[in-house]
N, C-alpha and C positions, 0 to 999 in steps of 0.2 A: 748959415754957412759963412757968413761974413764975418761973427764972431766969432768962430772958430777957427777962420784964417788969422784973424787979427789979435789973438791970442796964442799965433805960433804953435796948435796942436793938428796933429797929422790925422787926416782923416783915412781911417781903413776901411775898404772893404770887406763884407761878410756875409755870410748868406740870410738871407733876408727871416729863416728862423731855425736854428739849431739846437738841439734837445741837448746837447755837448754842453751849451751855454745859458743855459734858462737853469738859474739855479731851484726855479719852483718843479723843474723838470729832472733835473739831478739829483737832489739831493731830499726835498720835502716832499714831493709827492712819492719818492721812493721807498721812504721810509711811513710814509702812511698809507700805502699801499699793501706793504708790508704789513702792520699793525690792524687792517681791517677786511685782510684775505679769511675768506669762509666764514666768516660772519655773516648771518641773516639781520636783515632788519624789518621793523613792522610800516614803516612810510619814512618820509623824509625827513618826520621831525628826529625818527632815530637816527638817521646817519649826520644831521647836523649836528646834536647831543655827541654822537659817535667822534668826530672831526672837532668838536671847538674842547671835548677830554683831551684827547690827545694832546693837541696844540697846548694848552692848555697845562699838559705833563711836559712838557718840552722845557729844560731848562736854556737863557737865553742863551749859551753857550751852541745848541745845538743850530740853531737859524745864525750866528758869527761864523761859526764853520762850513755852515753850505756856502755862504757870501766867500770866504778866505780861500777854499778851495778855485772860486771862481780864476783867479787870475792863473795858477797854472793850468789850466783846462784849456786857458784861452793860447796862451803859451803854445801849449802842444797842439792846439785847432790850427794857428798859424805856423808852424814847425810844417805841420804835413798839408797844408794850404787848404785848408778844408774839409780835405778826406776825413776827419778824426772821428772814430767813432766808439761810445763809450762802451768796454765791455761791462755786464754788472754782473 
């Protein structure tokens, strides 16, 4: 906390966890959620197989854009003091 006063950055409050804001929540697990709907698998080594293709097919373009979106998200979380909630 000291270094962060002493550095002149303002500390905000926020709710202690927001799905608005977890870009592994927004944005990656949306889209692989997506990608591994009605899919059967035979045990877990399939769905890790399943999960590191994917990731895997993801060009790096697509994890800069979950991160780049983050800041207006945060924008409109504190616009509406909280309340914000993502429609998909």
């Amino acid at each position: 906390m000291t270094a962060i006063h002493d550095c002149g950055f303002e500390l905000l409050s926020h709710p202690p966890y927001s799905p608005d804001l977890d870009p592994s929540d927004f944005h990656l697990f949306r889209h692989l959620k997506e990608s591994l709907h009605g899919r059967a698998f035979e045990d877990d080594e399939d769905v890790t197989m399943a999960v590191n293709e994917w990731i895997e097919e993801r060009h790096q373009n697509f994890f800069l854009e979950g991160v780049k979106t983050l800041e207006q998200r945060w924008e409109t979380c504190v616009a509406f003091r909280g309340n914000y909630v993502e429609k998909h």
